[in-house]
C-alpha positions in Angstrom: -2.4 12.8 12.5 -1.0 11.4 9.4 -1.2 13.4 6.5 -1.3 10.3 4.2 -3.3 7.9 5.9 -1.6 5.0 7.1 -0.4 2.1 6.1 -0.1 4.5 2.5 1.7 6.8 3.9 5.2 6.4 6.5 4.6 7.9 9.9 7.2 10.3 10.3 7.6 13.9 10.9 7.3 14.5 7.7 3.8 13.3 7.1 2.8 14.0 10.5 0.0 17.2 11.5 -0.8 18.1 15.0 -4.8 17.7 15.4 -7.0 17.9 18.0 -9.5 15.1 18.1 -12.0 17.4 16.2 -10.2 18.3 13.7 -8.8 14.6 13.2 -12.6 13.5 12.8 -13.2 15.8 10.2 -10.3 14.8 8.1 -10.9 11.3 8.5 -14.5 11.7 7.5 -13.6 13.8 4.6 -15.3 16.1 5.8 -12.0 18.5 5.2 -8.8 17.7 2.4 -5.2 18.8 4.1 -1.7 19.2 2.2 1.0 19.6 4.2 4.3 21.3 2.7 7.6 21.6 3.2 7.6 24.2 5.6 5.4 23.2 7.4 2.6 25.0 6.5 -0.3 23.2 6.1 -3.4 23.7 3.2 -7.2 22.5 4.5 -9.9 22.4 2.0 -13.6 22.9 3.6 -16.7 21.2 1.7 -17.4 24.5 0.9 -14.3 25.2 -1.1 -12.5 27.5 1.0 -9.3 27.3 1.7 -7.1 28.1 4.7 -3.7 28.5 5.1 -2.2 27.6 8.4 2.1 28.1 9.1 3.8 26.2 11.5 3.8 28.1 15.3 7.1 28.4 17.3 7.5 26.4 20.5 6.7 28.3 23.5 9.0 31.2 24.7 10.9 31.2 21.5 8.2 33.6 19.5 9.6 36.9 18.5 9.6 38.8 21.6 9.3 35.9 24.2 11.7 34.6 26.4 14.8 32.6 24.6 14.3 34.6 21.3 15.8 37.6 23.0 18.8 35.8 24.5 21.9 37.5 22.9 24.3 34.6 21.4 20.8 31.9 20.5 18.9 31.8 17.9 14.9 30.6 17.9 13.4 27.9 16.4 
């Protein structure tokens, strides 16, 4: 989902949010306003003024704990 709807804004990673189709609805109807920042982290905006804070999640199996993260000599994500 593009963060700046296109053709405004470039379609890259950097203006690029994983939706689901839902989601992606509600945006386009307004029904929500998103930020996206540097870090990923992304800012949504209800209709009813709330605001929720959502941070970027590793890729499978390299969460603390998991899999590849605990592999001496690599580093995750």
């Amino acid at each position: 989902d593009h963060v700046e709807a296109w053709p405004r804004g470039p379609t890259s990673a950097a203006s690029m949010v994983p939706r689901c189709r839902r989601h992606h609805e509600h945006k386009t109807r307004r029904l929500v306003h998103t930020v996206l920042h540097g870090d990923g982290s992304v800012d949504t905006r209800m209709l009813t003024g709330i605001m929720v804070r959502t941070g970027p999640e590793p890729l499978p199996g390299y969460g603390p704990g998991e899999g590849y993260a605990n592999v001496p000599g690599t580093t995750a994500g």
